[in-house]
C-alpha positions in Angstrom: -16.5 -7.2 16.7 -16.0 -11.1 16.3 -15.3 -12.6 19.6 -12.1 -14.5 20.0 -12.2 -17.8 21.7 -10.5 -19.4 24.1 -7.0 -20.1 22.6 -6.9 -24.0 21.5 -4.5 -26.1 19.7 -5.6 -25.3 15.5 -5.6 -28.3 13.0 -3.2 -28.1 10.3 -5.6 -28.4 7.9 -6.5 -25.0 9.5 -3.6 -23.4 9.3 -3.4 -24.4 5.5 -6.5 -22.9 5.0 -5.1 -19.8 6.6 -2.4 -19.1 4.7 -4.6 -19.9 1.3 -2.7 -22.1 -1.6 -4.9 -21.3 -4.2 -3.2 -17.4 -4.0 0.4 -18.5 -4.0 0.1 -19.1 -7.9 0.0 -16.4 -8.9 3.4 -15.0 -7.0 5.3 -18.5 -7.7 4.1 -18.0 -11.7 5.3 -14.3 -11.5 9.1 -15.6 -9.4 8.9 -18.1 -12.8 8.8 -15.6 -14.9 11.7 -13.7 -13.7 14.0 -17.0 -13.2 12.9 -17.5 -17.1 13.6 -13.5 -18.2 17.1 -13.9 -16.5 18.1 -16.4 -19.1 20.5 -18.5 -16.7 21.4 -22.0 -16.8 19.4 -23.4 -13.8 21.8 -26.7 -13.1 23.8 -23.6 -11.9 21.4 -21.6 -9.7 18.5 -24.8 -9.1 18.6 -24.4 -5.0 17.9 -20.3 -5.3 15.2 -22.3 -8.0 13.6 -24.0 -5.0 14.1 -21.7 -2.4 13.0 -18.8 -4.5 9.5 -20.5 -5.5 9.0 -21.4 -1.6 9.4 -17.9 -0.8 7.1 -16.3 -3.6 4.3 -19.0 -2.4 4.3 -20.5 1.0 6.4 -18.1 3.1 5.8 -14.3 1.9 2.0 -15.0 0.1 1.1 -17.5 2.5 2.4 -14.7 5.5 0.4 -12.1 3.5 -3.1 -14.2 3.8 -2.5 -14.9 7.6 -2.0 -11.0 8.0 -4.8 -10.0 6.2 -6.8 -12.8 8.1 -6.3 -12.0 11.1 -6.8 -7.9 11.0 -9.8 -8.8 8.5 -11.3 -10.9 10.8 -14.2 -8.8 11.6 -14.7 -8.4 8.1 -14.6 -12.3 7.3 -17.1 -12.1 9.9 -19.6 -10.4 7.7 -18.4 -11.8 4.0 -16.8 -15.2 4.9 -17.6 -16.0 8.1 -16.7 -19.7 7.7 -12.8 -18.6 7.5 -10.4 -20.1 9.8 -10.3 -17.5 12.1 -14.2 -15.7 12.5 -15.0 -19.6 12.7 -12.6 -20.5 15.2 -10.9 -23.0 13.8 -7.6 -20.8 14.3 -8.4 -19.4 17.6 -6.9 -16.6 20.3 -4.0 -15.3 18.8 -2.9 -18.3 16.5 -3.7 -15.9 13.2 -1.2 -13.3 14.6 1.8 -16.1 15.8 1.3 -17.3 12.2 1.8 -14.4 10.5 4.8 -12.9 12.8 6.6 -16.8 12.6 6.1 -16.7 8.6 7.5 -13.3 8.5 10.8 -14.4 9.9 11.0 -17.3 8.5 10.8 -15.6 4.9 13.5 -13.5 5.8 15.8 -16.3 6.8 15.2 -17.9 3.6 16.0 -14.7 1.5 19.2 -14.2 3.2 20.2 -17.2 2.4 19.8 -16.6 -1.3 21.2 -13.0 -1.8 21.1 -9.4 -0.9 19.1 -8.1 -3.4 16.2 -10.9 -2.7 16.6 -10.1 0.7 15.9 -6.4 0.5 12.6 -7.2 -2.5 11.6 -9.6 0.5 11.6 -7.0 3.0 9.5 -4.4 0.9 7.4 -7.3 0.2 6.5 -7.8 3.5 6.2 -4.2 4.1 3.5 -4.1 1.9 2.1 -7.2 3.3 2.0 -5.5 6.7 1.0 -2.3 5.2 -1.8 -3.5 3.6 -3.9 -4.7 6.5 -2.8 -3.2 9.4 -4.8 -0.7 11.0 -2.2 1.9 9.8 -1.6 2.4 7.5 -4.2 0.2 6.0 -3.6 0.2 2.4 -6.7 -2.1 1.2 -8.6 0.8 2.8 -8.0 2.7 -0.2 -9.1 1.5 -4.1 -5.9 2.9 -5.6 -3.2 1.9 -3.4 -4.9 -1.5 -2.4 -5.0 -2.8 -5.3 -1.4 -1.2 -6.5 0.0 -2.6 -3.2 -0.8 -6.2 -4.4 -0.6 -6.3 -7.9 3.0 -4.5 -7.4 4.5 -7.4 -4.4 2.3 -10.4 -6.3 3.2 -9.9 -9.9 6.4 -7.3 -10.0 8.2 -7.7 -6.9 7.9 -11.6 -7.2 9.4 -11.2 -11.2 11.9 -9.1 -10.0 13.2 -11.6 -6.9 13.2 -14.5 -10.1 15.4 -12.6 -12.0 17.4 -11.6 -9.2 17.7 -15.0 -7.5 19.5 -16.3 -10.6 21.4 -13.4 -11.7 22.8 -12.5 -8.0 22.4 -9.3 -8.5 20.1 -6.2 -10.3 18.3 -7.7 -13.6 18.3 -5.9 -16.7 16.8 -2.8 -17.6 14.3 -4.5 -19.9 13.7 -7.1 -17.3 12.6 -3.8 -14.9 10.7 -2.4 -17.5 8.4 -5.5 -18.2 8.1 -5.8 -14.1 6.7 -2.2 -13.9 4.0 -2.3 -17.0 3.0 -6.2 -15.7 2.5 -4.8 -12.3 0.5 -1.9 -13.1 -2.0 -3.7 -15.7 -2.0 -6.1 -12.1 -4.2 -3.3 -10.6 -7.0 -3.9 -12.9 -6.6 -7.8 -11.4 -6.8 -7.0 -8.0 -9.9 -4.2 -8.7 -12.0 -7.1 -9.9 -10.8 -9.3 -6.7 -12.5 -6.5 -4.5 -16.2 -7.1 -6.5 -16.6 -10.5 -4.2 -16.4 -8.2 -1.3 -18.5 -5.5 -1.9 -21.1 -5.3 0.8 -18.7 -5.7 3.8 -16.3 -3.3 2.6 -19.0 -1.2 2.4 -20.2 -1.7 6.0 -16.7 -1.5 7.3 -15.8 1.5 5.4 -13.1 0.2 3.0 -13.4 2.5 -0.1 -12.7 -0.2 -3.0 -13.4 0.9 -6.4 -16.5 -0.9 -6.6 -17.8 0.6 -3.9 -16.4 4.1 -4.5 -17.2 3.9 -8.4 -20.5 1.9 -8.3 -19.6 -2.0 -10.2 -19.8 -0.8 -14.1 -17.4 2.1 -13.7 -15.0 0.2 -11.8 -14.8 -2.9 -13.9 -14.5 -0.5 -17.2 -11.7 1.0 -15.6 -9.8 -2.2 -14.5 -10.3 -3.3 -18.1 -8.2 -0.2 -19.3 -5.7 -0.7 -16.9 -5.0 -3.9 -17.5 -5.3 -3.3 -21.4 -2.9 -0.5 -21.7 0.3 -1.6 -20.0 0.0 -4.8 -22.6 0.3 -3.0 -25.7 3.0 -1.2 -23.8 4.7 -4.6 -23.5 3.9 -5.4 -27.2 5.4 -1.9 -28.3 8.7 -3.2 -26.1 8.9 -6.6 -27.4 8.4 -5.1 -30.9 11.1 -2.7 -30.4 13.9 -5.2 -29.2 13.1 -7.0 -32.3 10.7 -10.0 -31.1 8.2 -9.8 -33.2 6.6 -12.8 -32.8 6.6 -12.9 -29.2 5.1 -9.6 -29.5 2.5 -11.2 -31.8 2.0 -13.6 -29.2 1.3 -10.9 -26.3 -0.9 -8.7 -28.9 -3.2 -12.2 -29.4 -3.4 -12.3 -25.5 -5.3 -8.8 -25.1 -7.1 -9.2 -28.2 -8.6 -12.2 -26.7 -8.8 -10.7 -23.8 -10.8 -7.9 -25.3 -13.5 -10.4 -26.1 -13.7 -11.4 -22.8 -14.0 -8.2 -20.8 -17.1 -7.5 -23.7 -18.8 -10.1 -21.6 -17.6 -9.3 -18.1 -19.2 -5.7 -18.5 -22.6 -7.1 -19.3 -22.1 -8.3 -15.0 -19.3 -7.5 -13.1 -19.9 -9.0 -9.7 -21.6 -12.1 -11.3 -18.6 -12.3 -14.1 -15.3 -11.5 -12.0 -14.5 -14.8 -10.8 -15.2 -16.4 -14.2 -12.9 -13.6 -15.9 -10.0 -14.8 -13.3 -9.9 -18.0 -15.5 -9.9 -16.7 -18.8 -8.7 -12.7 -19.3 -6.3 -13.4 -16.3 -4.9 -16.4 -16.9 -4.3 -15.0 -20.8 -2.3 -12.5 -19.1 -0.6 -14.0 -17.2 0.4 -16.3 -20.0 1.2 -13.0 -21.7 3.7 -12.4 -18.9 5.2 -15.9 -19.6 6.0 -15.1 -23.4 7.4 -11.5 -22.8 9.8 -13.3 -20.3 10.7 -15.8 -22.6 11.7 -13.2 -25.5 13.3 -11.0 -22.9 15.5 -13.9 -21.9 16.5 -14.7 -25.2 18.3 -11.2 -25.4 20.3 -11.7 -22.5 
């Protein structure tokens, strides 16, 4: 167990580190995406714009890291131990306050934009909870871990876009394209676990790569990601968008090519993969939301 100091007064530049920017991209691209596959003008919804991408980034992803901080903290210990909180930078029970104040604050925010945001924010930070608490721990498990994350960082974060705009339930097709992007997101969040692989393993979180041994598990997040794709390519074909469907179909060929090379190393490889198969999927999600919208 990490010893907690003595509670002291954190730097911001602490607390920023705690709640992680570089993940909020991801959420704030996916909220994006579902503003853009609503199709409405935004000089008529811009505030639920603005409020919408603070909530998908600073408020419920940054609340998600400080949970996960602070009830991984003897886990940081062993696999980052210069994180705010193992370090004591963001000592006593700062990590906690943080992630109870951003929880509420998240909620205040989705009330004020709508009912149906409100209740995707709840789930969201259900999950958030869910995830990292010591029940029911989610990350504990390599199947609905990495579900519980790709589903609130990619789908849920779509669906609140579309939502926030349309002020109410988006289209079917709009569902549709949230439920295939957010299950290919499990093959994302498999290869986020490889960088954590020995304390998981010490502290008895069964991730895929330590369940399945590295190769297995990296083959498999390469199907997963790969089928719900030409799913989306079969869709987009189907509504007639053929060339955003072309588009989408270039994406996982490419992306293809670069799982070749992230099976010849999977721990070594992952983070490099983040910047090229990912982001080609994620631009992938960009151009399905783009033909969806055009239908509406």
């Amino acid at each position: 167990m990490t010893t907690i100091p003595a509670r002291t007064l954190p730097r911001p530049r602490d607390l920023l580190e705690l709640a992680k920017p570089v993940t909020w991209f991801p959420p704030m691209w996916a909220y994006l995406c579902g503003v853009v596959s609503a199709s409405v003008p935004l000089a008529e919804r811009w505030p639920q714009l603005v409020a919408g991408m603070l909530l998908a980034g600073p408020l419920v992803c940054g609340t998600s890291q400080a949970v996960n901080d602070w009830f991984d903290r003897d886990v940081d210990a062993i696999n980052e131990p210069g994180r705010p909180i193992p370090s004591g930078r963001v000592p006593g029970r700062w990590g906690l306050g943080v992630a109870v104040a951003g929880t509420l604050v998240s909620l205040a925010v989705a009330a004020l934009i709508g009912p149906v945001v409100l209740g995707a924010t709840v789930v969201g930070l259900l999950l958030a909870w869910g995830y990292s608490t010591p029940w029911p721990r989610l990350k504990r498990s390599g199947w609905w871990g990495p579900a519980t994350t790709g589903f609130a960082y990619e789908g849920l974060t779509w669906f609140t876009g579309a939502a926030a705009m349309t002020g109410g339930m988006p289209d079917a097709r709009v569902l549709a394209l949230v439920l295939l992007f957010s299950v290919g997101a499990h093959g994302i969040m498999t290869l986020n676990d490889f960088k954590a692989v020995e304390g998981d393993r010490r502290m008895g979180i069964r991730s895929l790569p330590v369940v399945l041994g590295e190769a297995c598990a990296a083959r498999l997040a390469c199907v997963v990601m790969t089928l719900p794709q030409l799913a989306v390519v079969a869709l987009l074909w189907r509504w007639g968008l053929p060339w955003h469907a072309a588009l989408v179909g270039v994406g996982v060929i490419l992306q293809l090519g670069f799982m070749r090379r992230l099976l010849t190393a999977p721990a070594a490889l992952a983070p490099w993969y983040n910047g090229t198969g990912v982001l080609t999927y994620v631009l992938g999600m960009l151009v399905a939301a783009i033909g969806v919208g055009s239908l509406q």
